[in-house]
N, CA, C and O of each residue as an XYZ file, in Angstrom:
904
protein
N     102.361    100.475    119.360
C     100.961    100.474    118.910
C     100.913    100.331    117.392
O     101.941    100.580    116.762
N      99.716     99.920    116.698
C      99.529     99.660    116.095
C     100.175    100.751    114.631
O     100.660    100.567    113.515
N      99.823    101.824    115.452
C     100.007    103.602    114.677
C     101.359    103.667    114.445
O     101.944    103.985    113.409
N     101.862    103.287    115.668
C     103.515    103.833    115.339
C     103.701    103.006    114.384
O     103.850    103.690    113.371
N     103.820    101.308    113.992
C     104.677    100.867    113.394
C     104.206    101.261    111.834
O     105.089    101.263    110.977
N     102.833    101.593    111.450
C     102.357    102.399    110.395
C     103.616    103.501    109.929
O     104.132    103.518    108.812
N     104.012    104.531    111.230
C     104.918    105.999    110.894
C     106.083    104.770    111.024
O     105.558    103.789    110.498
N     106.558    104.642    111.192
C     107.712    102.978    111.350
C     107.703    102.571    109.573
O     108.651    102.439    108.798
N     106.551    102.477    109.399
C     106.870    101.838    107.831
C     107.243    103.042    106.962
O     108.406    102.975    106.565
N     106.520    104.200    106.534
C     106.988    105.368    106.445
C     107.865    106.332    106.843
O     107.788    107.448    106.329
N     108.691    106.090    107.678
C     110.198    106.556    108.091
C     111.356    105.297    107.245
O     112.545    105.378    106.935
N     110.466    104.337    107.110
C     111.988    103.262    106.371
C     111.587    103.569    105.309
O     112.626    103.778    104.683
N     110.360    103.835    104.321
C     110.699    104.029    102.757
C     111.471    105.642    102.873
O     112.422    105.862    102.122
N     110.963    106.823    103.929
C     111.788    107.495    103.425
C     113.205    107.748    103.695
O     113.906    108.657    103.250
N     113.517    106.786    104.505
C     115.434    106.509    104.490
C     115.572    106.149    102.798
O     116.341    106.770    102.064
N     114.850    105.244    102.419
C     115.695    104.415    101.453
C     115.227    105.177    100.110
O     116.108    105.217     99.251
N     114.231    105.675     99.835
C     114.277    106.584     98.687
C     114.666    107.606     98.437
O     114.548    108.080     97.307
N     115.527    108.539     99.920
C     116.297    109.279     99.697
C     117.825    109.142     99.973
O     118.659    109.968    100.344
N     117.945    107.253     99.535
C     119.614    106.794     99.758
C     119.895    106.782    100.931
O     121.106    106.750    101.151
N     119.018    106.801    102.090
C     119.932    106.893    103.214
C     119.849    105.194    104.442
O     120.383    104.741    105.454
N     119.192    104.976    103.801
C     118.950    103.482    104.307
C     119.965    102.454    104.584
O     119.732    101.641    105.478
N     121.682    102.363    103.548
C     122.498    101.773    103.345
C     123.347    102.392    103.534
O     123.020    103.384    102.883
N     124.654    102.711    104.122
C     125.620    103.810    104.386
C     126.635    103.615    102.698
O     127.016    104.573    102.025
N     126.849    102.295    102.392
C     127.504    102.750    101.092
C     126.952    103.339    100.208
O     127.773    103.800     99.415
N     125.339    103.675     99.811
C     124.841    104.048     99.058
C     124.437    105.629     99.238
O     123.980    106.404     98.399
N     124.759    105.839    100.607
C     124.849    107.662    101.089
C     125.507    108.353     99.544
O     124.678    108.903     98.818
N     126.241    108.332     99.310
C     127.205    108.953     98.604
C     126.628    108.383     96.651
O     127.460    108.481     95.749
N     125.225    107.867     96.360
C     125.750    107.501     95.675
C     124.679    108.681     94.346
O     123.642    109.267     94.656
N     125.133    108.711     93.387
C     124.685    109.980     92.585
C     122.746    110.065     92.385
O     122.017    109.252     91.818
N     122.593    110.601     92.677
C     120.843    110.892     92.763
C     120.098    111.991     91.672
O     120.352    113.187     91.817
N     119.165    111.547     90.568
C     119.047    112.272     89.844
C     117.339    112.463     90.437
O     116.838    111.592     91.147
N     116.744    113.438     90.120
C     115.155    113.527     90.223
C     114.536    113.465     88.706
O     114.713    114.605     88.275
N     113.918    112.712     87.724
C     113.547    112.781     86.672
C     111.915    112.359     86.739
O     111.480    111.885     87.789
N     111.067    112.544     85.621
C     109.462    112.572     86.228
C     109.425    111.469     85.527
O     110.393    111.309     84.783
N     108.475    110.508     85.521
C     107.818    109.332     85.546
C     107.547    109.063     84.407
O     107.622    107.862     84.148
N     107.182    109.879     83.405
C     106.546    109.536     82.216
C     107.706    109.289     81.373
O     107.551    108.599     80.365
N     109.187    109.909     81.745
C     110.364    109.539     81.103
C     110.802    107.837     81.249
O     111.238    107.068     80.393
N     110.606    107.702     82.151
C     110.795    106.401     82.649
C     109.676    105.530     82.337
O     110.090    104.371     82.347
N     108.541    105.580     82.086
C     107.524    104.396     81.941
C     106.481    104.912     80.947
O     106.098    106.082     80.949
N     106.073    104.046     80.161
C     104.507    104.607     79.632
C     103.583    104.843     80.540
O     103.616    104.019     81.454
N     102.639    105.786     80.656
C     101.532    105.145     81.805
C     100.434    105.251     80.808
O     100.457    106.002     79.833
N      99.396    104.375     81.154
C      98.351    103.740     80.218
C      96.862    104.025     81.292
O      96.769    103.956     82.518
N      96.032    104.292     80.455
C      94.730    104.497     81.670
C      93.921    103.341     81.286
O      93.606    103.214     80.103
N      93.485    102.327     82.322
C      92.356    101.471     82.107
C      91.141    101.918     81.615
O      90.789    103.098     81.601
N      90.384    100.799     81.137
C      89.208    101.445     80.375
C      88.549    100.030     80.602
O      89.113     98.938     80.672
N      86.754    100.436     80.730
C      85.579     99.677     80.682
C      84.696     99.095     79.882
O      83.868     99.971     79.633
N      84.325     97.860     79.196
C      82.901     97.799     78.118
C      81.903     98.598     79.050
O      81.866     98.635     80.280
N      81.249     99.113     78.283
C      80.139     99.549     78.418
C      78.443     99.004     77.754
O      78.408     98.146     76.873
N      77.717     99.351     78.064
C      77.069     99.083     79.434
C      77.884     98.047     80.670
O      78.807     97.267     80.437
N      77.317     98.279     81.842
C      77.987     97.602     82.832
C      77.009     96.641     82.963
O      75.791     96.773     82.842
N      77.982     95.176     83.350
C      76.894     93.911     83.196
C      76.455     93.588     81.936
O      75.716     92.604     81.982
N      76.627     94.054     80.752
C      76.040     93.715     79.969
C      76.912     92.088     79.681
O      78.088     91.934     80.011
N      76.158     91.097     79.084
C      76.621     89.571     79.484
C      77.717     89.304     77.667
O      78.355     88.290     77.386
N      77.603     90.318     76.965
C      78.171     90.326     75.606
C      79.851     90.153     76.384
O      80.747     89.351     76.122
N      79.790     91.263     77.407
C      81.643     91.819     78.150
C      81.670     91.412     79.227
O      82.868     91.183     79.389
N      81.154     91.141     80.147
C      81.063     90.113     81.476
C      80.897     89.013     81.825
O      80.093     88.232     81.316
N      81.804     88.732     82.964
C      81.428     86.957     83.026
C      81.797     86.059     82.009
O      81.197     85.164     81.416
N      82.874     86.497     81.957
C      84.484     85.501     80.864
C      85.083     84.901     81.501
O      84.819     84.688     82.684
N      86.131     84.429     80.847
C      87.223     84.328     81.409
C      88.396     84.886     81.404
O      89.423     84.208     81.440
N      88.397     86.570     81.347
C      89.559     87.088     81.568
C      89.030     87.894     82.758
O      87.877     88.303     82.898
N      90.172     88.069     83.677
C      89.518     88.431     85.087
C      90.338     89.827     85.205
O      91.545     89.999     85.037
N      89.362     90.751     85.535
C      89.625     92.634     85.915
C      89.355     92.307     87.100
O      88.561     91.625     87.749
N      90.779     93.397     87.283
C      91.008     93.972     88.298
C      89.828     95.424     89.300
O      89.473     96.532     88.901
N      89.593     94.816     90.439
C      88.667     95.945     91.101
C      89.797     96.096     92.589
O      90.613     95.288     93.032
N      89.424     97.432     93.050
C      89.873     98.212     94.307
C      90.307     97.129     95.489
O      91.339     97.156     96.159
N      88.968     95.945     95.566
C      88.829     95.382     96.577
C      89.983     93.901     96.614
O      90.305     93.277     97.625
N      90.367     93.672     95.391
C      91.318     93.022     95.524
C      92.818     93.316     95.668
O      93.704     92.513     95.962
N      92.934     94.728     95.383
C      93.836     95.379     95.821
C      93.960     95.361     97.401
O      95.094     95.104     97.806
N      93.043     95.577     98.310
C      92.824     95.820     99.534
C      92.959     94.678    100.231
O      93.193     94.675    101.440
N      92.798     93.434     99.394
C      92.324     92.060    100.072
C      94.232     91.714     99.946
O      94.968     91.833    100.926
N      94.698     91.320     98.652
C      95.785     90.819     98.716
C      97.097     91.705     98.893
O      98.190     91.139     98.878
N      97.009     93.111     99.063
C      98.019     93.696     98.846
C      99.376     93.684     98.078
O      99.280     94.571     97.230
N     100.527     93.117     97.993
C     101.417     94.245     96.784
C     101.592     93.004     95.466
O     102.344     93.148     94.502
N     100.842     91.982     95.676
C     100.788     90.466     94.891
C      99.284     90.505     94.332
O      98.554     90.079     95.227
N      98.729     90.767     93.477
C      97.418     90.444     93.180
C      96.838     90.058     92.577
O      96.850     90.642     91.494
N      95.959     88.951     92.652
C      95.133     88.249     91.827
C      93.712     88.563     91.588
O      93.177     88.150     92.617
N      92.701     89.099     90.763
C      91.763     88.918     90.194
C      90.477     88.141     90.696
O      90.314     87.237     89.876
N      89.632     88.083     91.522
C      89.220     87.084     91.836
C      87.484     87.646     91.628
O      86.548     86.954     91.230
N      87.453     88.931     91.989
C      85.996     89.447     91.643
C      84.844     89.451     90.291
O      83.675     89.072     90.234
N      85.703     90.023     89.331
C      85.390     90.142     88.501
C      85.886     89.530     87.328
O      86.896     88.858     87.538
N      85.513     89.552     86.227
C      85.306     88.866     84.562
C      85.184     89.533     83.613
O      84.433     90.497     83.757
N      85.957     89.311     82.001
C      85.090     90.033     81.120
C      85.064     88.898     80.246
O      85.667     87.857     80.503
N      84.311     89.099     79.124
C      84.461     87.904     78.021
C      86.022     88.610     76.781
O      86.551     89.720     76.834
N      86.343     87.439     75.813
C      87.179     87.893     75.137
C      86.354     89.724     74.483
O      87.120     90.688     74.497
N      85.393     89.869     74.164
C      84.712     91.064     73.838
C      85.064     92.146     74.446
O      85.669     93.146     74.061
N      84.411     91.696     75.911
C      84.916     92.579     76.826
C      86.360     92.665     77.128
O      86.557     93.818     77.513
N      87.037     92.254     77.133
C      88.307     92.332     76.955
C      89.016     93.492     75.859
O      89.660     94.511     76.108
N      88.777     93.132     75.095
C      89.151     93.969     73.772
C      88.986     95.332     74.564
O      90.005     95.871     74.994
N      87.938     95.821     74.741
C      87.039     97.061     75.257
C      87.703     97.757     76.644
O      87.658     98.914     77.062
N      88.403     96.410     77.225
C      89.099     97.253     78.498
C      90.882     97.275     77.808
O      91.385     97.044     76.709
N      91.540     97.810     79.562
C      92.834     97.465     79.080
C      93.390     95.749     79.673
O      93.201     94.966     80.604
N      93.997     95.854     78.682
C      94.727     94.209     79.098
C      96.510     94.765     79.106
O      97.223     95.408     78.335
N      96.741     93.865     80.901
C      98.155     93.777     81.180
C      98.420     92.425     81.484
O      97.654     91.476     81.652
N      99.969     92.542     81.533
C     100.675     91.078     81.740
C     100.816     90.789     82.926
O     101.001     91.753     83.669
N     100.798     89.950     83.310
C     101.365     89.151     85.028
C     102.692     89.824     84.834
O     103.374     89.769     83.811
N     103.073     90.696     86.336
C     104.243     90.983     86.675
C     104.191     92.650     86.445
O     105.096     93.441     86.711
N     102.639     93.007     85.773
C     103.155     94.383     85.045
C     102.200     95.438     87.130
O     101.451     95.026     88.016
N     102.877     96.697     86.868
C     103.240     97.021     87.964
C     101.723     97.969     87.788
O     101.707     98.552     86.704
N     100.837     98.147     88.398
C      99.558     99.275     88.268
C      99.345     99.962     89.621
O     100.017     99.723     90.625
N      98.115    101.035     89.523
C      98.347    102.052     90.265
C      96.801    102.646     90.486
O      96.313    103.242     89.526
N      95.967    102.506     91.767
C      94.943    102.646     91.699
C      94.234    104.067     91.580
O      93.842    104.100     92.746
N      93.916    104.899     91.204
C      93.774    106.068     91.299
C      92.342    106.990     91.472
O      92.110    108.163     91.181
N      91.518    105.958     92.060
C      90.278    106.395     92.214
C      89.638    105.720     93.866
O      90.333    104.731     94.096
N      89.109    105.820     94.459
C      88.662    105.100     96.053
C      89.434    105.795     96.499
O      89.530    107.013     96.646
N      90.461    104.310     96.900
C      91.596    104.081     97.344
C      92.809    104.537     96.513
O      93.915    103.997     96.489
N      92.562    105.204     96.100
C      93.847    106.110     95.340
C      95.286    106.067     96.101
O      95.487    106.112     97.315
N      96.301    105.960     94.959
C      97.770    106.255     95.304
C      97.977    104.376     95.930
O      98.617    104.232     96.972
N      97.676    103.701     95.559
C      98.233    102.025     96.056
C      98.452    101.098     95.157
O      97.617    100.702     94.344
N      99.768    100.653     95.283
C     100.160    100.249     94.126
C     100.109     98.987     94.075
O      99.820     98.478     95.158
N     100.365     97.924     92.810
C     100.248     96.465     92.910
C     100.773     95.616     92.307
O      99.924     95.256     91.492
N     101.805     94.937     92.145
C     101.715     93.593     91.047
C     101.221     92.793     90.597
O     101.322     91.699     91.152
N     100.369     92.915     89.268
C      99.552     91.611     89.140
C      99.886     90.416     88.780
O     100.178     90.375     87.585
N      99.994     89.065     89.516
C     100.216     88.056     89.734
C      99.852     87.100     88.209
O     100.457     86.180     87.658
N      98.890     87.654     87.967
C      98.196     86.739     86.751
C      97.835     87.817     85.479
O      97.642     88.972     85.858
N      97.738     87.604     84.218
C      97.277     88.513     82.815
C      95.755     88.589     83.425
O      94.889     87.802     83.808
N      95.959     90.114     83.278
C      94.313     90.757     83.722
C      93.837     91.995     83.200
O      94.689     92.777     82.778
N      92.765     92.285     83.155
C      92.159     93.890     82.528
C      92.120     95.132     83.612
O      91.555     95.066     84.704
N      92.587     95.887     83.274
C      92.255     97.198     84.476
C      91.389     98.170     84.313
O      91.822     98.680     83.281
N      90.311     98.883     84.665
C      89.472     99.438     84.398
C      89.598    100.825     84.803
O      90.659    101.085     85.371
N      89.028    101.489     84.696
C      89.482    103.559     84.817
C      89.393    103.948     85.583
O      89.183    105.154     85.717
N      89.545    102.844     86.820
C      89.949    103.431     88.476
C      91.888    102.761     88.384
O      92.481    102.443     89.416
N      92.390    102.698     87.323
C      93.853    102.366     87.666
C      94.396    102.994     85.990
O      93.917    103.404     84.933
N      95.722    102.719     86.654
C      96.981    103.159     85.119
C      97.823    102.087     85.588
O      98.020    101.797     86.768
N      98.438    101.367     84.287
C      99.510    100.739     84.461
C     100.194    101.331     83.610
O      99.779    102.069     82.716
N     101.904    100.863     83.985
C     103.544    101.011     83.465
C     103.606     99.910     82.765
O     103.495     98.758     83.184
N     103.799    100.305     81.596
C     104.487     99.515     80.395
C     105.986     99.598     80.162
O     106.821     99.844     81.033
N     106.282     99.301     78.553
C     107.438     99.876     78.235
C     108.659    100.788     79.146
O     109.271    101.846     78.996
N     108.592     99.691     80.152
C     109.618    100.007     81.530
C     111.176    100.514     81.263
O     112.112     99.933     80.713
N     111.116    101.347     81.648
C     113.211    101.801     81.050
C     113.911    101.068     81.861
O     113.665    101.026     83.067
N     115.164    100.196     81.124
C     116.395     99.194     82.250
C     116.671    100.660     83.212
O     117.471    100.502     84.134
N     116.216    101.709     83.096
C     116.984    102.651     84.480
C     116.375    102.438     85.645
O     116.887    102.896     86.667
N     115.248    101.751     85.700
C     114.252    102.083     86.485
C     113.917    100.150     87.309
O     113.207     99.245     86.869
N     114.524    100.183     88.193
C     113.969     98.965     88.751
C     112.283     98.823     88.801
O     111.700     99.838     89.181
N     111.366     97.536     88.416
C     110.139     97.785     89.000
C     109.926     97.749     90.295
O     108.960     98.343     90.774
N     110.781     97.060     91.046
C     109.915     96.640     92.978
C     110.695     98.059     93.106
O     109.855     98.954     93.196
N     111.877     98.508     93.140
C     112.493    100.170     93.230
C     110.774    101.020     93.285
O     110.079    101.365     94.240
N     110.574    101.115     91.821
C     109.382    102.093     91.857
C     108.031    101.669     92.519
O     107.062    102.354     92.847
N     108.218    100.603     92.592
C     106.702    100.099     93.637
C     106.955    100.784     95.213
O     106.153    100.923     96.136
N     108.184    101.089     95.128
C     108.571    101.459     96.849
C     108.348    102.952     96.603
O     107.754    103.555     97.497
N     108.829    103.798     95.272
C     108.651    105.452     94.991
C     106.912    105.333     94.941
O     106.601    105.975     95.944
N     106.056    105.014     94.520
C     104.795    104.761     94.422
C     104.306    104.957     95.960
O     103.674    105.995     96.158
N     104.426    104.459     96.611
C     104.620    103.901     98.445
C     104.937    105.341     99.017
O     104.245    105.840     99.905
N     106.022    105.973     98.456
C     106.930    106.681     99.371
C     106.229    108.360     99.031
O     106.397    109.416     99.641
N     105.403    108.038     97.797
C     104.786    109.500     97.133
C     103.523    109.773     97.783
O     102.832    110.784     97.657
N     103.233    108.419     98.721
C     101.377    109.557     98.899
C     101.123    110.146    100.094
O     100.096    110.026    100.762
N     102.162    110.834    100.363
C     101.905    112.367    100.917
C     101.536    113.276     99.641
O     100.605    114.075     99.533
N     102.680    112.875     98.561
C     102.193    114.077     97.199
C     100.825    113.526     96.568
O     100.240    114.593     96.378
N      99.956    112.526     96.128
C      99.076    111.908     96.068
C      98.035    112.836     96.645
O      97.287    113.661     96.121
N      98.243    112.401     98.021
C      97.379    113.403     99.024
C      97.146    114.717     98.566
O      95.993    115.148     98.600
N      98.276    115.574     98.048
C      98.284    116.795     98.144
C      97.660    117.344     96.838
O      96.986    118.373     96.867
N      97.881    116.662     95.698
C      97.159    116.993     94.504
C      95.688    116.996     94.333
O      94.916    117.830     93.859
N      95.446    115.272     95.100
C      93.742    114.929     95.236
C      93.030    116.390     95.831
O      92.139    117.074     95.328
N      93.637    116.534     96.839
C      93.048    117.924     97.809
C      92.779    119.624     97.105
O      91.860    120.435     96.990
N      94.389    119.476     96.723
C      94.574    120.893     95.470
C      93.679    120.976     94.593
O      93.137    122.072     94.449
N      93.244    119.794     93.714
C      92.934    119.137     92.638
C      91.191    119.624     93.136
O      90.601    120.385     92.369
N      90.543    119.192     94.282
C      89.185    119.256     94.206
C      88.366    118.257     93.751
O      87.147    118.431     93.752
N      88.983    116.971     93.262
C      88.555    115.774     93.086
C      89.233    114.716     93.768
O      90.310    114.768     94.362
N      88.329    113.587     93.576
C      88.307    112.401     94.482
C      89.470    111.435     93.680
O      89.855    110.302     93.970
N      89.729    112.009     92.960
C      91.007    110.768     91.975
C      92.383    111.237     91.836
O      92.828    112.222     92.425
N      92.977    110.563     91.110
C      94.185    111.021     90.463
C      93.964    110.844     89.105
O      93.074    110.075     88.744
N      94.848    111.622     88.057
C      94.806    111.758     86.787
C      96.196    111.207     86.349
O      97.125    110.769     87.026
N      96.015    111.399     84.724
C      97.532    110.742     84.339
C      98.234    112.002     84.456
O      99.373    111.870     84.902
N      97.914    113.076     84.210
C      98.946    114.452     84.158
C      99.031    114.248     85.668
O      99.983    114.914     86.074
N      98.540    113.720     86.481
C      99.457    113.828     88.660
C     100.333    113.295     87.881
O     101.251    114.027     87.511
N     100.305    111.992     87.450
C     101.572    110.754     87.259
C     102.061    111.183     86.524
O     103.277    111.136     86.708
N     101.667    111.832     85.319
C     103.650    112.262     84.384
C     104.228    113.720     85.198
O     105.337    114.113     84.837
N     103.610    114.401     86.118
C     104.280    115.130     86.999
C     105.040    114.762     87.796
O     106.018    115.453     88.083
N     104.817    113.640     88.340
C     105.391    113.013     89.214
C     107.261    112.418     89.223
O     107.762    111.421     88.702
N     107.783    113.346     89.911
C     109.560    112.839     89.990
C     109.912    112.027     90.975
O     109.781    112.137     92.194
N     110.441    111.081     90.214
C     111.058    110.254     90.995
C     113.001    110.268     91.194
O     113.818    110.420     90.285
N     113.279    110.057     92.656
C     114.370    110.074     92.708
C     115.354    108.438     92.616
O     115.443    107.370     93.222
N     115.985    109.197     91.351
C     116.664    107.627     90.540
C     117.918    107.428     91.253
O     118.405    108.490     91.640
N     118.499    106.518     91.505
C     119.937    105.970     91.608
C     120.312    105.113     90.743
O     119.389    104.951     89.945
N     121.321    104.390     90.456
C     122.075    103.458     89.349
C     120.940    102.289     90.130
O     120.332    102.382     91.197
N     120.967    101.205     89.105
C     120.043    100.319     89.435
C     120.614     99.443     90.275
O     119.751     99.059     91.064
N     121.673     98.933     90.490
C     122.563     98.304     91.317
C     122.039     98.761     93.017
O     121.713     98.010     93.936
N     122.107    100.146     92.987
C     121.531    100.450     94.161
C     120.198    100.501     94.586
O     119.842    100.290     95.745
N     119.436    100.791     93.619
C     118.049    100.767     93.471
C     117.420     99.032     94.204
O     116.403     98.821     94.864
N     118.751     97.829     93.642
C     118.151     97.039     94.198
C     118.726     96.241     95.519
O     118.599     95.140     96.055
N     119.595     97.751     95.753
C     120.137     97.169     97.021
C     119.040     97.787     98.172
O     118.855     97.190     99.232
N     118.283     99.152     97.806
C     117.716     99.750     98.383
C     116.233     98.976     98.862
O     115.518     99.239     99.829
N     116.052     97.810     97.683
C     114.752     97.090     97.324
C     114.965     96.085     98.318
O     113.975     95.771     98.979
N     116.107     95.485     98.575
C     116.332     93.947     99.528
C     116.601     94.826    100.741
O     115.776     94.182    101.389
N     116.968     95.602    101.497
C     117.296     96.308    102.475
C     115.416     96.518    103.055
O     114.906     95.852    103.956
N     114.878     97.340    102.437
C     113.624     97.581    102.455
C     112.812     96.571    102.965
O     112.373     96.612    104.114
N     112.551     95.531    102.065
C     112.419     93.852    102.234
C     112.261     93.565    103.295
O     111.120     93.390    103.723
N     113.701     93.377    104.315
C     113.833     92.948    105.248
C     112.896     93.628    106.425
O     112.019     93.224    107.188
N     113.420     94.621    106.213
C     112.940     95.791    107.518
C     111.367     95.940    107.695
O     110.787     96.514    108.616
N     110.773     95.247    106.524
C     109.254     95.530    106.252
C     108.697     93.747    106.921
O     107.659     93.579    107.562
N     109.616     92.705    106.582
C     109.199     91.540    107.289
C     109.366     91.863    108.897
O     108.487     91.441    109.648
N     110.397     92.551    109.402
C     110.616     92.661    110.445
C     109.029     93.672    111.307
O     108.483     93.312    112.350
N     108.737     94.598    110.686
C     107.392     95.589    110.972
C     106.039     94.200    110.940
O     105.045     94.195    111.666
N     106.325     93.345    110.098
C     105.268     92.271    109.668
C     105.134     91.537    111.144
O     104.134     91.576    111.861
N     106.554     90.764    111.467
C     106.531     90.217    112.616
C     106.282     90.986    113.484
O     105.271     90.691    114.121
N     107.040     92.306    113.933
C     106.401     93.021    114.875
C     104.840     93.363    115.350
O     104.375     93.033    116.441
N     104.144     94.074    114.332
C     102.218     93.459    114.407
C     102.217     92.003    114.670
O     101.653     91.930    115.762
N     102.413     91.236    114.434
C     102.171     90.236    114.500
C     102.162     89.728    116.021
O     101.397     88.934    116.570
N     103.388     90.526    116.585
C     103.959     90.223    118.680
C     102.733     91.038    118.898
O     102.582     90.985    120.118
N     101.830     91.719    118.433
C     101.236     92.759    119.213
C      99.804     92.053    120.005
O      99.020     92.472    120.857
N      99.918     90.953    119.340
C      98.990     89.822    119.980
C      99.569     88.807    120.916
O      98.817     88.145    121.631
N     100.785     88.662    120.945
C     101.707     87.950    121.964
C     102.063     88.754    123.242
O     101.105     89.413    123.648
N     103.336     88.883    124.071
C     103.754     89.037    125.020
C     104.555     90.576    124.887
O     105.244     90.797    123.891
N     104.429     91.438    125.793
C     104.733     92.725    125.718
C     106.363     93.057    125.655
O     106.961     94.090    125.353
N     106.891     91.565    126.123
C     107.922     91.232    126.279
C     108.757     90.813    124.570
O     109.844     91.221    124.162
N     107.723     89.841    123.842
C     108.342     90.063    122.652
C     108.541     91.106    121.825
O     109.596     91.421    121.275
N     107.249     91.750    121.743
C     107.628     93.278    120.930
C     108.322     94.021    120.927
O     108.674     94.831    120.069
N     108.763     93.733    122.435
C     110.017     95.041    122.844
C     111.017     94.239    121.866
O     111.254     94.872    120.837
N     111.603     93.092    121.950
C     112.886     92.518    121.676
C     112.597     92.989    119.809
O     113.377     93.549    119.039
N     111.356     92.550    119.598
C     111.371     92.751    118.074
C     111.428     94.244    117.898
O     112.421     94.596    117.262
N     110.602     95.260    118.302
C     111.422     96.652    117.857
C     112.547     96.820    118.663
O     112.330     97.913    119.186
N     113.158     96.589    118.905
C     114.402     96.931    119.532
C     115.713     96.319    117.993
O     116.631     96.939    117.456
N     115.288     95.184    117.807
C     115.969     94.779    116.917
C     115.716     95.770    115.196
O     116.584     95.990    114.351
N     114.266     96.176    115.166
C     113.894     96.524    113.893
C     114.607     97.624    114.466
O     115.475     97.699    113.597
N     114.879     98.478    115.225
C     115.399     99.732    115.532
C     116.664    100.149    115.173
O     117.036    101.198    114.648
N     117.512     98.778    115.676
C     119.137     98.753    115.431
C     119.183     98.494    113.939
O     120.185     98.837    113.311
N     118.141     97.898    113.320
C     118.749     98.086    112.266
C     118.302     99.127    110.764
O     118.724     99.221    109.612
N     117.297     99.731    111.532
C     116.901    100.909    110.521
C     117.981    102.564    110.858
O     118.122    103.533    110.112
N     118.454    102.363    111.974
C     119.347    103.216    112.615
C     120.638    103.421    112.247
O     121.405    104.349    111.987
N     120.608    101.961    112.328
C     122.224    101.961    112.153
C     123.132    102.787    111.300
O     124.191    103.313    111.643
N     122.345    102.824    109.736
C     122.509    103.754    108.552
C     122.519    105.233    109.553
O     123.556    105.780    109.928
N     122.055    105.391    109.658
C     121.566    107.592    109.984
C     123.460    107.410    110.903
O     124.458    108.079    110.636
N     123.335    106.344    111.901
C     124.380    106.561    113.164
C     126.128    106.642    112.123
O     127.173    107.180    112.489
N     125.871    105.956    110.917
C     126.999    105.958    110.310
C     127.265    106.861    109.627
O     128.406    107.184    109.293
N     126.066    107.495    109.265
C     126.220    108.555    107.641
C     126.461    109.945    109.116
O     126.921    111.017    108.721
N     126.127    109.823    110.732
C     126.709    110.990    111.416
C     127.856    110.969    111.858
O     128.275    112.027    112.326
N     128.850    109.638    111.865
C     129.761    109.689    112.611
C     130.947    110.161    111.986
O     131.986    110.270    112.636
């Protein structure tokens, strides 16, 4: 069903962000360090008034919730505008830079595809440390919102703040593994892709496709017991 392969996607990030996804990488040294060591985080910001035509309706294109939702972990801009003015007034990131929605739809993370503005429903990572793979932390991002969850709730508000995110520890490995953990991941997530995908086909394919996604998210746990 649709549900399981959801807990299916969330049982493979948490093999692989706690090393256990790859059997050579079982063994390999694991530090927990918090986030703000590893990345700047930056809070988006808005011109104000909203609509006003001085900061809207440019050609530099901000980022909103709904394109997050539309394109998922690749994203392009397609809603909204500011002018160079407006621009100035928000934040401006680079194509490729990694952000983090923290208001709606809180805790979902994104790559933006194209140079765009983010507004004070997101934070982006700058000044990235070589320790820290980015698609690595797009998967710790992924693998954290159970804790997400738990702060919003604690918290008594509908968002996240930058003090959640420089609280926030992430568990590091050497980057070598980080991006072995990233192509391993990869796969197993096209494989969940195709699987939804049988769920409109024959009852007969799905089986063969989780059966296969099975043997090979398994395989790791069956080695690191034997």
């Amino acid at each position: 069903r649709p549900d399981q392969i959801k807990q299916l996607r969330q049982t493979i990030l948490n093999l692989a962000v706690r090393g256990k996804l790859i059997p050579e990488d079982s063994k390999a040294r694991e530090v927990e360090v918090e986030l703000e060591s590893l990345v700047k985080i930056v809070r988006g910001s808005s011109p104000r008034p909203k609509g006003d035509p001085r900061y809207y309706d440019g050609p530099n294109p901000r980022l909103l919730i709904a394109d997050i939702t539309r394109d998922g972990k690749y994203v392009t801009p397609r809603l909204d505008s500011l002018t160079q003015e407006g621009a100035k007034l928000s934040r401006q990131m680079t194509a490729g830079s990694l952000v983090l929605a923290i208001s709606g739809s809180y805790g979902v993370p994104a790559f933006l595809a194209v140079d765009a503005c983010i507004h004070d429903g997101f934070i982006g990572f700058r000044d990235v440390s070589r320790d820290i793979n980015l698609e690595y932390l797009y998967l710790v991002m992924l693998f954290r919102k159970p804790y997400f969850d738990d702060v919003v709730k604690d918290s008594g508000l509908k968002n996240l703040t930058t003090e959640h995110l420089k609280r926030l520890t992430v568990p590091l490995y050497p980057i070598s593994v980080q991006r072995r953990i990233v192509a391993k991941v990869d796969a197993l997530m096209a494989l969940c892709d195709r699987l939804e995908a049988s769920l409109t086909t024959s009852a007969d394919t799905s089986r063969r496709l989780l059966d296969a996604l099975l043997a090979e998210a398994l395989a790791p746990v069956e080695a690191l017991a034997a």
